[in-house]
N, C-alpha and C positions, 0 to 999 in steps of 0.2 A: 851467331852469338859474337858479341864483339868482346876485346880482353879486356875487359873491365869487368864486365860480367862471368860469373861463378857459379855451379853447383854442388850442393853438399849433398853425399846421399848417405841417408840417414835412417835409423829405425825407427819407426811412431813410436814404440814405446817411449824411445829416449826425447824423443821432439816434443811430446804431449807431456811427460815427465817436468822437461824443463819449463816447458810456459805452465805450466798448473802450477808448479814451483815460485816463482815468479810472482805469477799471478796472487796465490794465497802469502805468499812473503808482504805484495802490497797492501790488501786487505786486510790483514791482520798487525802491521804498522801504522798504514797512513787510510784509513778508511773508518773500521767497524768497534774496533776497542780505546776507550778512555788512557791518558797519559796518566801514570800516577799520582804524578805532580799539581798538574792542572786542572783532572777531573775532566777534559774534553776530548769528543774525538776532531778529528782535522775540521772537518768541515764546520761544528761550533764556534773552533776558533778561528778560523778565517771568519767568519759570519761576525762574531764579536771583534775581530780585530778590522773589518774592512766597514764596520759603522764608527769606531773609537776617529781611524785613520779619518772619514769624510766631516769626522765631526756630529753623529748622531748622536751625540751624547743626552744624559739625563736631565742637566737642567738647561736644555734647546727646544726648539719645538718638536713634531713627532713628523716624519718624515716619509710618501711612499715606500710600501715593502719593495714594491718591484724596483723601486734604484738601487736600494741594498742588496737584493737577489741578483740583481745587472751587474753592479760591481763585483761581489764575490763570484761568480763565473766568468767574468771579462778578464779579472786580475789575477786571484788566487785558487780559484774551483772549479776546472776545467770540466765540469759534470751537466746533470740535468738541472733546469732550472724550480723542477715540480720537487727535485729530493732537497735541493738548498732551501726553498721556501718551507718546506715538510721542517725540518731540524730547526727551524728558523720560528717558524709555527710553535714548536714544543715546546723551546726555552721562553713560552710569553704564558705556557698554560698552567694557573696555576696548580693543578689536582694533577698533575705530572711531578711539577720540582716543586724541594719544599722552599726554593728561592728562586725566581723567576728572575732570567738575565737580560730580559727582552722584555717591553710595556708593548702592545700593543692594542691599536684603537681600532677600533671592527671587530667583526664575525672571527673569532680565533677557536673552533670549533668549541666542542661541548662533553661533558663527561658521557655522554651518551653516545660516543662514537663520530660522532658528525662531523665534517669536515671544514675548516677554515674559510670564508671565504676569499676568491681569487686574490692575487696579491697585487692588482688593482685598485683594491677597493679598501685597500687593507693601509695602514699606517702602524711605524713603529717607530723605537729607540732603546738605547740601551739603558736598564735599570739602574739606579742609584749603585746595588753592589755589583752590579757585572762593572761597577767604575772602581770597585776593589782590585776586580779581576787582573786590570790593564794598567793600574796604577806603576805609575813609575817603568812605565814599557819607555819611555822617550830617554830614559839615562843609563841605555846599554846596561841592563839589568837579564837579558837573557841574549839568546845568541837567535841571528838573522840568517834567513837562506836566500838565494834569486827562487822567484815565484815560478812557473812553469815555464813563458818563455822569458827567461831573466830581464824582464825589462825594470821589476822594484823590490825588493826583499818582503818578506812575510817572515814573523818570527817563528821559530819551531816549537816554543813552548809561551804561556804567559805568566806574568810573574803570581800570578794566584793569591792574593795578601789575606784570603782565608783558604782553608781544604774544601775545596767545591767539592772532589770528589765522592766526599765523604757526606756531605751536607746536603747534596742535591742526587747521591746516585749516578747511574747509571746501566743502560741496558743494551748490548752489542750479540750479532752473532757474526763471527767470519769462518774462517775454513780451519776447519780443525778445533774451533775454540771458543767461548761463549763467554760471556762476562753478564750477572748479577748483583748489583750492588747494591743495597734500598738506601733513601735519603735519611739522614739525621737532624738531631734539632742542632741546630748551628751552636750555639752556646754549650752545649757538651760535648758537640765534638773540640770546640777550644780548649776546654775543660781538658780534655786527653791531651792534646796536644803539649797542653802547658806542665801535664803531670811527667809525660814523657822526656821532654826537656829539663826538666827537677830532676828526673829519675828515669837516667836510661834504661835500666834494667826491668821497671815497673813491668809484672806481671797482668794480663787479660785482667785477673777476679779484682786487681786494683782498681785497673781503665775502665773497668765496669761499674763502678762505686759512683761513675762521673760520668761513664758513656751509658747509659740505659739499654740502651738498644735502637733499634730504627725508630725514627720517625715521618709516616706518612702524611704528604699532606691534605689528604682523604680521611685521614683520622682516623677509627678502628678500633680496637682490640685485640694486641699481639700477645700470644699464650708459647709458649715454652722456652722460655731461657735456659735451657741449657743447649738446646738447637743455638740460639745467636752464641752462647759463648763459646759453641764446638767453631762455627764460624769463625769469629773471630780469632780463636787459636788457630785454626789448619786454612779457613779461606771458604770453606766449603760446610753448609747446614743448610738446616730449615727449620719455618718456625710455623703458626699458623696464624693468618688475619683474621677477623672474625667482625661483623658489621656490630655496630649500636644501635639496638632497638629496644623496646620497652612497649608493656601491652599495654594499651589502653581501656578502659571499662566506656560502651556505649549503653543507650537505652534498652528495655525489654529481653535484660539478659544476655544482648550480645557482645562484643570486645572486638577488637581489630588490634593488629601488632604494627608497629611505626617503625621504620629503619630512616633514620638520623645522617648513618656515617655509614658508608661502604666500602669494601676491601681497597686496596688501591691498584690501580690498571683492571678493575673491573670494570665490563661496559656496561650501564646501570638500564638502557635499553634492551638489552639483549636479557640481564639479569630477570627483570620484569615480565620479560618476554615468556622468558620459561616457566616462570610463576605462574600466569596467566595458562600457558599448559598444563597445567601440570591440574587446573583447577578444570577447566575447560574437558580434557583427558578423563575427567574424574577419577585420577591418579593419587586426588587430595579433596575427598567430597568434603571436607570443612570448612572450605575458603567459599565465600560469597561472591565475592569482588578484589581486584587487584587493582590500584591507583597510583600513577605519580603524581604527586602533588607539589612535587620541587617549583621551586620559581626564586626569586632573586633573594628572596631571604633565607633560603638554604636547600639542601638538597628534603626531602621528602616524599616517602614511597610507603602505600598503605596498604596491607594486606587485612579485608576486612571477614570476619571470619560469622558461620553461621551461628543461630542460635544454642547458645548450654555447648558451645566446642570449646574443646582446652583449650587455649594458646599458647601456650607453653611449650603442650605437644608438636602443634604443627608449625609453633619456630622449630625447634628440632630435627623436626624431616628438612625445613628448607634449609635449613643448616647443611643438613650433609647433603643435601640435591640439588640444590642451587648455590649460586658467587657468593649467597650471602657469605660463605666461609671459605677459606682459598688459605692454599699451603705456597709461602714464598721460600724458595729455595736458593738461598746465599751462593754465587758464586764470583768470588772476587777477583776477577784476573784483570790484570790491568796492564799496559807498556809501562816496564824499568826497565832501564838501559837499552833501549829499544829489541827487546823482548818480550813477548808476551810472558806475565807471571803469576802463578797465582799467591796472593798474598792474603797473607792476617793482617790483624788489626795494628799489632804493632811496627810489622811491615810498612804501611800503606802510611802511618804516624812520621815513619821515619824517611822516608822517601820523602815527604811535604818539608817536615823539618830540614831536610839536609836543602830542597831547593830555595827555600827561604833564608836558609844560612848564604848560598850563592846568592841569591837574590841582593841581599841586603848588603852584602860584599863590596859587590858589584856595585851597586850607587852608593856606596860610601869610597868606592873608588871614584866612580866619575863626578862625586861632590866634590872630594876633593881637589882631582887634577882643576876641577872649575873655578873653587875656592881658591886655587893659589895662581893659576888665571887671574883671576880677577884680581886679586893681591898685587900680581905683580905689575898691573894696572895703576892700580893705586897707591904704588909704591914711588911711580914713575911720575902720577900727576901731583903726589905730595913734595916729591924733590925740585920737580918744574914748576911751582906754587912759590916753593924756598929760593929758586932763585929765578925769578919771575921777567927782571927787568934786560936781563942775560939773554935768559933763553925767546923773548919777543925781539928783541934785535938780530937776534940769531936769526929766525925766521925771517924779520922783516928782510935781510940783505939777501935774503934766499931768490933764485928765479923763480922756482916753481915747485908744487908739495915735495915732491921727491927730492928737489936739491935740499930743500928746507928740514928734511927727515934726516939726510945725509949729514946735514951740519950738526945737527943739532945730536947726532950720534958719535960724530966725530969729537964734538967739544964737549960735551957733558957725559960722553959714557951711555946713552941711553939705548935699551933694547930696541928693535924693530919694529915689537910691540907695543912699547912704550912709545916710542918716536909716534907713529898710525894715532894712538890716542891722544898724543898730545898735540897734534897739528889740527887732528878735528873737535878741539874742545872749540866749544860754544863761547864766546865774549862774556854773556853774559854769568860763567863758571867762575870768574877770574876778582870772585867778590870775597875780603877779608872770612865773612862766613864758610868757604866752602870748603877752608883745610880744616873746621874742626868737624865738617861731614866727615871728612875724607878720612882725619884722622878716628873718629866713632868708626866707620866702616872698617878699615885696615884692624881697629881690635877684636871686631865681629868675626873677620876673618882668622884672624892668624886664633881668635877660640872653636870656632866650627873648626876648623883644619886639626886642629889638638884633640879636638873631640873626633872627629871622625878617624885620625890615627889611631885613639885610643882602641875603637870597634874593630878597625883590622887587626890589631894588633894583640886584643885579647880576645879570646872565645865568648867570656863570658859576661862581656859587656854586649857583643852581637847578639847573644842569647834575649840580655837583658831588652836592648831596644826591639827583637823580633816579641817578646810576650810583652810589649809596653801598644803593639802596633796591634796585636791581637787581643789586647783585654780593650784598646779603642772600638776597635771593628764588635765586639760583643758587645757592649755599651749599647752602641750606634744600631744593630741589625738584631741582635739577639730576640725571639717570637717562643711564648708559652708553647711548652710541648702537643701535640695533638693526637697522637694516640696515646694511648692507655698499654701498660704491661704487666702480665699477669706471670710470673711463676709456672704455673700447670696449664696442660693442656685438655681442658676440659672434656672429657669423654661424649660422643655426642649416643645421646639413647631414645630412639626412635619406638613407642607406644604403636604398636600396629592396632591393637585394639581400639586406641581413639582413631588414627588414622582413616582405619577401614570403617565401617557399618558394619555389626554384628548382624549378618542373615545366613538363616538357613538356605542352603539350595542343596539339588540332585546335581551333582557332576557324571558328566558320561564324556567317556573316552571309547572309538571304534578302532578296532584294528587299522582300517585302512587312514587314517588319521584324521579322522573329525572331532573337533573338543567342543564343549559348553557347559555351562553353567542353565539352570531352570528353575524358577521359583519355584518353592512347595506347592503354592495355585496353581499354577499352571501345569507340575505332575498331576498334582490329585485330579483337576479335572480332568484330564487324558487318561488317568486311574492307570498311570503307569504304562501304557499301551499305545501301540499306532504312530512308534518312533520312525521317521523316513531315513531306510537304510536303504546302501545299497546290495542286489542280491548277492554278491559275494562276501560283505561285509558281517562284523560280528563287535559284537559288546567286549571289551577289555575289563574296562572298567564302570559299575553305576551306583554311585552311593549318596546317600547323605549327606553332606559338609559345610562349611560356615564359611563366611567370606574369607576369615582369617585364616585360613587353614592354607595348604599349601600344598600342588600337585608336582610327580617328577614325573617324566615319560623319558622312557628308554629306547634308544634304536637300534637297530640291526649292527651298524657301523661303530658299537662301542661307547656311543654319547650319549647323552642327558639332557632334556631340558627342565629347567627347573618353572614352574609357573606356576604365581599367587593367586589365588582362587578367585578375587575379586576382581582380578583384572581379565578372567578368562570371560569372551560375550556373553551377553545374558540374551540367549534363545529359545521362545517357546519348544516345547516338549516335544512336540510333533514332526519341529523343522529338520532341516538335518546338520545342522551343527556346523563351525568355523572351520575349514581345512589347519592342519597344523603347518601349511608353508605358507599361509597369509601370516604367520606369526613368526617363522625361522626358516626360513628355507632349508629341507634337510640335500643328502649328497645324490646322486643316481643310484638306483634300487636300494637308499636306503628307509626302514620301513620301523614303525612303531611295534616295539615287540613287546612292551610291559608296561603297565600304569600303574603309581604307586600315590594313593593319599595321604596324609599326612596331617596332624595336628598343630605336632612341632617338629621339631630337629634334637629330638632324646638324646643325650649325650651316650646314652647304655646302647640304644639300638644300631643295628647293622644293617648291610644291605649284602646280598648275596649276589653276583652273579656267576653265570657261566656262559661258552662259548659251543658251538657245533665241533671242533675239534678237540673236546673234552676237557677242557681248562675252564679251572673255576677259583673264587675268588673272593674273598668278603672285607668289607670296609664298611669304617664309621659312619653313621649316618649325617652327623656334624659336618662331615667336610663336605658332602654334598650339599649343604647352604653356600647360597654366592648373595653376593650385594646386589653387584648390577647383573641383567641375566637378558640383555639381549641378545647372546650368539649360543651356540652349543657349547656342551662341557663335555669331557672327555671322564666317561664311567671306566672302563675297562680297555686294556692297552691290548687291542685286537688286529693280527695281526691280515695282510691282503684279502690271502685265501680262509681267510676266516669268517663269521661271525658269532652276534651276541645272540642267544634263542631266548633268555631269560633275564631278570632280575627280579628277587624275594625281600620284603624285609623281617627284618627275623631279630631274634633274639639273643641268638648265638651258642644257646645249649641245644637245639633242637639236632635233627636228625635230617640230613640231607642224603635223595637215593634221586640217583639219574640215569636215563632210561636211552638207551641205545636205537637205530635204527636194525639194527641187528639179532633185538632182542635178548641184549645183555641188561641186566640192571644191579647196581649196586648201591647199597645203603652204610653209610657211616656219618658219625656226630660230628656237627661244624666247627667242637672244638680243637679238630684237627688241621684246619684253617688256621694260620695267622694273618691277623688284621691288619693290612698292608692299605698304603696309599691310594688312591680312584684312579690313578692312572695307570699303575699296574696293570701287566697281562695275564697274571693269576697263576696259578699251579697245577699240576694233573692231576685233573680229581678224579678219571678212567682212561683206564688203558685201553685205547682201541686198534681195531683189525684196522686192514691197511687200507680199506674201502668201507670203513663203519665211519656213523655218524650220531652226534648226540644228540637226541630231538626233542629231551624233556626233560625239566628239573622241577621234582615237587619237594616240599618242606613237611614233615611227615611233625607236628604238632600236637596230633590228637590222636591215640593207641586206638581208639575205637572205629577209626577211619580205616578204609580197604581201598585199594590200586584197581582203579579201573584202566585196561588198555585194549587198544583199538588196533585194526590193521590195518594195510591197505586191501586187502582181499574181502573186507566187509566182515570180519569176524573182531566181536567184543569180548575179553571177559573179567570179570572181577576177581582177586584174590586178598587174601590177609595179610596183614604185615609180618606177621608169623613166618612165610614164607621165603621173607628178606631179613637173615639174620644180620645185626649191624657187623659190616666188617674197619677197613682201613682204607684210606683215598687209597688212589693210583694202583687200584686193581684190575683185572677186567670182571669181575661180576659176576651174577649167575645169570644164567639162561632162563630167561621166561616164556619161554613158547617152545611146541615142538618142533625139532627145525627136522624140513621135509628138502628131500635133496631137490625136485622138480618144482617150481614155483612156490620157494617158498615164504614164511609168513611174514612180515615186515612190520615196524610197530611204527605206525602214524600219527599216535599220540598218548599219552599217560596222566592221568589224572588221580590226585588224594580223594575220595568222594563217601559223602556219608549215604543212607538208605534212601534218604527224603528228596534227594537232588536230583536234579533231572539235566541230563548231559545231550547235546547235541551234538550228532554223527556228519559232518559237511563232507560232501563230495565234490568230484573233478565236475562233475556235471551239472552241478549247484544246488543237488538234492539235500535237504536238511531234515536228517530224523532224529527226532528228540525219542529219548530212554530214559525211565525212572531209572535210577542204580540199583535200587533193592528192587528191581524186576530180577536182576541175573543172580544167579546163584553163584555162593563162592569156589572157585576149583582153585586147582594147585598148578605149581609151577607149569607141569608140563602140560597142560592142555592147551589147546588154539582158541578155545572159546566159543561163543556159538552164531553162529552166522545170523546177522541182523540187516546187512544191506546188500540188495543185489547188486554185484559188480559189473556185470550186463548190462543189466537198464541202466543204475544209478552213476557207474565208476567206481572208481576206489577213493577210500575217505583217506582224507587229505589233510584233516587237524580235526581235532574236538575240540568243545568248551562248555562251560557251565552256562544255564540260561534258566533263570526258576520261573520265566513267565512263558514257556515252548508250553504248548499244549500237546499231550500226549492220544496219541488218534486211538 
């Protein structure tokens, strides 16, 4: 190691601490957020200031991109040369800014995502007002830095002779911080400007009488003003876009809906894309066909719809499911004082005004020093004019310029200045005519010099010449607003009924997790029979239902899926049905424990569950509606060593009794439940032994119903409800079985059952014996019931369930 060389030994934290520090300090100055002043971030304005500097200007011809991309990295943009052409690319597009600061000729990609082409092939220049932007940069109107390696200064900020930032946007994310800005119509944000300058103090609801709100240059339909004016007070809202379309009436009853305008930074490719899903999916069987039909006289995209379908409705759905409609979230953070800040309206006003006020300072100081420059020019060749025949002898005896300077300062008093101009006047200056130039010029002078005193010298003549320069620039650039703004934010209301097709089908759900949907044809000819199960598998659920209708399925692990009838497959009767992880993948050994149909989402009804560790639970049925529902939803807050055995829907006057592995059971009324949120873990609805478990919860609905229970030992029996007088949750219950000290009876399943039903006994050994109910006769609490399956041959039964199509041997 030689002494020059050094080690610091140091802790990662601290090391990594400082350069992430560092790092995000530059990023978030000199990279990813807009100046407030200017409305750029760096790299825009080297880009605009290293075409001004070469001379690309607006009224020149249009220029390779790639020498402009070469110089801003050679000179001021020590980056990649694909992110400078990228920023470079944006400022030329116009469905980005609502003023484009950049012309460019070629391929400059396409609202459809598409990408510009290369910047070989490409040609540009800077637009008419990006020549606002730079205006008056040459008379030390803003302050200059050395560029990366200080070989020529790049300005730090541009003199901005309107509020780009406000007018064109802007979108950044860096570390820690993110900036939202949407574009305006130029002419009202001058409008603010000039009001604010009037009147410091103007409050938002004033600025707003003149600032509307954004303006996209995508056009639109912006809905909630009091989102932009929470914005524009604190810096921070939202509002919603909304595209323009309108249906049109085709032949033999059908119509198609036209979209015009679309949101802005929506990819109208991708938007389309989805549409065409969505129809294809038959997720929207009203759509016929989806078409772009955009070409150079406007954007155009046709959604054409089947015969006698709303339109109305299925704008609607696409509304809320696709770009057509997109929530823009205001966030204004922009560098003041080289800080990131988040600012309002009247902020972001004032920050512009005050660099304008420096701006305009600033060149009426270097008008001046120029003006009186040149003055004193003039002052010197009017004197040497007056005494003409003096000061040419002067010279002529002179040896050479410099003596001749010398004389001619020494004998007449003249500056150094003066001497330089007057030694290099031209011959032919020296004509009777030129001193009443001189003298017009010198009064030109010495009134710009008065007048531009004036503007330093009072506020509010700077005032007056900054809104004299800004009601020019409105004049000159001012463009009819292009979205539209609306007040309210239009509720969007989705018609499932047109949506969907109104069909009857059989839904069947199996325990082991197979769904479908069945036409009524296709039941009836099977006459309801000869469904492929597997032999350990069982019916949950087999009913009736309409497309519109809507399934929940419950699992073991606490959650829910929620699924619209129409979209569950449509498989004949026979087959054996969709697995439910081709649809949601569920957890390891988590297993489908309830299926519940549904019509609607009843604001009155409930949903009961309970857990194996005797918690139980009831909730709205409403909140178990989701919008979007492609993951699991969390029913009951269960906890490792837990799980869920059931879910009911119910009423919530009824009579809940749950049934112990122990042969405990107790009954009480659900109004003893309070209706608690779906993610809740529920309450103790039985007290159990230290090695009991809960293995059944029935909803006791109908007085005339009787408790049928099973064991494992193979013994069945039915009793009254009589027998369960209602008591209070969080009891332990009564005892339903004889309890035998040597093997004994265990309850493996409980069911509410009327005479006419016929209940299936399944065993460990996959024997399935069906039992009419009114075969057993009713006993009382203490019997074991009567032995119905051999434990020997069969096993022991292992769950029951209903099945009205078992044939009884």
């Amino acid at each position: 190691m030689t002494p020059s060389e050094s080690y610091q030994d140091l802790p990662l934290e601290e090391v990594i601490g400082d350069r992430f520090g560092r790092y995000s300090k530059y990023i978030i100055q000199d990279r990813a957020l807009p100046d407030a002043r200017d409305g750029l971030k760096p790299v825009q304005r080297r880009i605009l200031y290293a075409m001004f500097h070469e001379g690309n200007t607006h009224e020149k011809a249009f220029r390779k991109s790639a020498k402009t991309v070469g110089n801003v990295i050679g000179n001021y943009h020590p980056h990649g040369d694909t992110s400078v052409y990228e920023a470079m690319v944006r400022m030329s597009q116009d469905w980005k800014l609502r003023h484009m600061l950049v012309e460019m000729q070629g391929n400059n990609g396409s609202v459809d995502g598409d990408s510009a082409a290369a910047m070989r092939y490409t040609e540009a220049r800077l637009s008419t007002i990006a020549g606002q932007m730079l205006r008056d940069l040459g008379k030390n109107t803003v302050d200059f830095i050395p560029n990366f390696d200080d070989t020529e200064p790049e300005p730090t900020v541009l003199p901005a002779r309107y509020p780009n930032l406000l007018v064109n946007g802007s979108t950044g994310i860096s570390a820690g911080y993110a900036t939202d800005i949407p574009p305006h119509a130029l002419h009202e944000v001058l409008d603010a400007v000039l009001m604010r300058m009037d009147k410091p103090d103007v409050t938002v609801d004033e600025l707003m009488t003149v600032i509307k709100g954004p303006d996209f240059p995508t056009g639109g339909t912006i809905q909630g003003t009091n989102g932009i004016k929470t914005a524009y007070e604190t810096g921070k809202g939202r509002f919603i876009i909304r595209s323009k379309s309108f249906i049109e009436p085709l032949k033999g009853g059908k119509s198609q809906i036209v979209v015009t305008e679309i949101p802005y930074d929506v990819n109208k490719a991708n938007m389309v894309r989805k549409m065409d899903e969505l129809r294809h999916d038959r997720k929207l069987d009203g759509i016929a066909d989806v078409r772009d039909e955009s070409d150079r006289t406007g954007l155009r995209v046709v959604i054409e719809l089947k015969k006698d379908v709303d339109g109305n409705a299925i704008l609607q759905y696409l509304l809320k499911n696709t770009d057509l409609q997109v929530t823009y979230n205001f966030n204004m953070i922009a560098i003041s004082g080289r800080r990131p800040t988040l600012m309002s309206l009247p902020m972001l006003l004032d920050a512009y005004i005050g660099h304008q006020k420096e701006v305009v300072t600033r060149r009426s100081q270097y008008d001046i020093q120029k003006a009186q420059d040149r003055l004193h020019i003039v002052e010197g060749l009017m004197k040497a004019l007056s005494i003409l025949d003096e000061v040419i002898k002067a010279i002529r005896a002179s040896k050479d310029k410099r003596d001749a300077k010398n004389n001619i300062i020494s004998k007449f008093e003249f500056s150094e200045i003066q001497a330089e101009a007057i030694v290099s006047l031209q011959l032919y200056r020296l004509t009777n005519t030129d001193i009443t130039e001189l003298q017009q010029e010198d009064a030109e002078l010495r009134k710009l010099i008065e007048q531009l005193d004036a503007i330093l010298k009072s506020d509010k003549k700077l005032s007056a010449v900054i809104k004299k320069e800004l009601l020019d620039i409105r004049k000159q650039f001012a463009e009819p607003r292009r979205s539209v703004i609306e007040e309210k934010i239009e509720e969007i209301k989705v018609d499932l009924d047109i949506l969907v097709p109104s069909e009857e089908v059989i839904v069947s759900v199996t325990k082991d997790g197979y769904v479908k949907r069945t036409s009524v044809r296709s039941y009836s000819a099977s006459n309801g029979t000869g469904q492929e199960m597997k032999e350990s598998d069982y019916t949950l659920l087999e009913a009736p239902m309409n497309t519109q209708h809507h399934l929940l399925l419950f699992t073991s692990a606490g959650n829910y899926l929620y699924q619209p009838i129409h979209e569950l497959p449509d498989i004949r009767w026979k087959d054996l049905g969709q697995h439910i992880s081709s649809i949601i993948p569920l957890g390891q050994n988590e297993t489908i424990v309830a299926a519940i149909g549904l019509e609607n989402f009843d604001e009155e009804a409930l949903i009961v569950t309970a857990s194996q560790n005797g918690l139980i639970k009831q909730s709205k049925l409403a909140d178990f509606k989701v919008q979007r529902y492609s993951r699991l939803f969390k029913a009951m807050g269960v906890k490792k060593d837990d799980v869920m055995i059931d879910a009911r829907l119910v009423r919530g006057d009824e009579d809940v009794i749950l049934f112990t592995q122990q042969a405990y059971a107790l009954r009480f009324p659900l109004t003893e439940l309070s209706v608690t949120g779906i993610r809740t873990a529920g309450v103790r609805g039985i007290n159990l032994k230290d090695d009991d478990l809960l293995v059944a919860m029935e909803i006791n609905s109908d007085d005339g119903a009787s408790v049928l229970i099973a064991t494992q030992r193979g013994s069945v029996k039915r009793m009254g409800l009589k027998e369960l007088e209602s008591a209070s949750r969080a009891q332990r219950g009564n005892v339903v079985l004889k309890e035998l000290k040597s093997n004994p009876y265990r309850v493996s399943g409980a069911l509410m059952v009327k005479n006419d039903e016929i209940i299936v006994l399944a065993t460990e050994k996959g024997s399935k014996i069906p039992i009419l109910a009114g075969s057993l006769r009713p006993v009382d609490r203490y019997s074991n019931g009567s032995s119905l399956v051999d434990e020997k041959k069969d096993g022991s039964i292992t769950h029951i369930y209903k099945d009205p199509k078992a044939e009884i041997e």
